[in-house]
N, C-alpha and C positions, 0 to 999 in steps of 0.2 A: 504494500500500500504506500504511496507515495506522502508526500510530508503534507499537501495543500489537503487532499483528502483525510487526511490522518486530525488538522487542523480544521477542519469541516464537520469531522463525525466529531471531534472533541467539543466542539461546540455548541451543536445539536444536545448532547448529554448533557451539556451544562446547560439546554435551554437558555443560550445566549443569541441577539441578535446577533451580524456583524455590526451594528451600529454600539452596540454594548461590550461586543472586545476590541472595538476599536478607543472606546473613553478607556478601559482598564489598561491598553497599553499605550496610552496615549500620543495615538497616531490616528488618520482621516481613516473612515471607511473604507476609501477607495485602498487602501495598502491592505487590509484586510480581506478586497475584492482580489485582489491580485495574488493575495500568496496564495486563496483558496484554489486560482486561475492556472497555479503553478511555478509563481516566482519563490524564489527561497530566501526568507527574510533571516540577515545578518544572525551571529553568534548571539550578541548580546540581546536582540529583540526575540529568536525564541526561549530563552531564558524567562523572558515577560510572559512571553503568549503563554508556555510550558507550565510559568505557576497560575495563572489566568485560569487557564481549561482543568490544570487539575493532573497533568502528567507530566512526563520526565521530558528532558530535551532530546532522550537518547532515542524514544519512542518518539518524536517530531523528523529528529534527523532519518527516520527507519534504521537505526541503529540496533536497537532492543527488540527482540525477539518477540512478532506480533503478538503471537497465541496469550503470552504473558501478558502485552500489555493489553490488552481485550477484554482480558477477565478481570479490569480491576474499575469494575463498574460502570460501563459503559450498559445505556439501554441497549436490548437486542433489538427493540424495533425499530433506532435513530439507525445500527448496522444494517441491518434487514433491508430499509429503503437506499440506501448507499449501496448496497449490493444491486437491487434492484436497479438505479439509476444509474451504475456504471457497465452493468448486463443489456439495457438499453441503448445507452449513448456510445458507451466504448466499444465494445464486442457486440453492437448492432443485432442482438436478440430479440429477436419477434415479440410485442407487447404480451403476446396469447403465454407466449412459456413464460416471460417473466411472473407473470404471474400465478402460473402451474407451481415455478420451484418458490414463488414465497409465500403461498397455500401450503405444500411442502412443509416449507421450513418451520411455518408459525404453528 
């Protein structure tokens, strides 16, 4: 999982806007827009975001070992539809199965 989704699903869990981690790391939305987009915000700003959302910088950079960092609280259904939307957008899976696998899953 790449760092902007990684920093997308963290945020969803924390039931945060982007307009609400962008005041807690006090930077414009639009940087917030961007990193989710896939820019990689400096050393010292994921240290911010990192205690913001509630997880380690190790697990922002995909340093740390997913599965670990996954199970430490994260809602399954904030994952579920980030599965679902990258089963769509990225890997261009038919609306009908995405669906089937998160019937599935749930």
């Amino acid at each position: 999982m790449s760092t902007a989704i990684k920093i997308k699903t963290a945020r969803h869990a924390k039931n945060l806007t982007q307009q609400q981690l962008a005041d807690a790391t006090q930077v414009h939305v639009a940087s917030v827009r961007n990193w989710e987009a896939g820019s990689t915000p400096r050393d010292a700003m994921l240290e911010k975001i990192a205690d913001v959302l509630g997880v380690s910088v190790d697990y922002l950079r995909d340093e740390e070992d997913e599965v670990a960092a996954s199970a430490e609280g994260y809602d399954f259904d904030v994952l579920l539809r980030d599965l679902a939307e990258k089963m769509a957008t990225q890997l261009r899976v038919p609306v009908e199965r995405v669906k089937v696998v998160a019937t599935i899953l749930s």
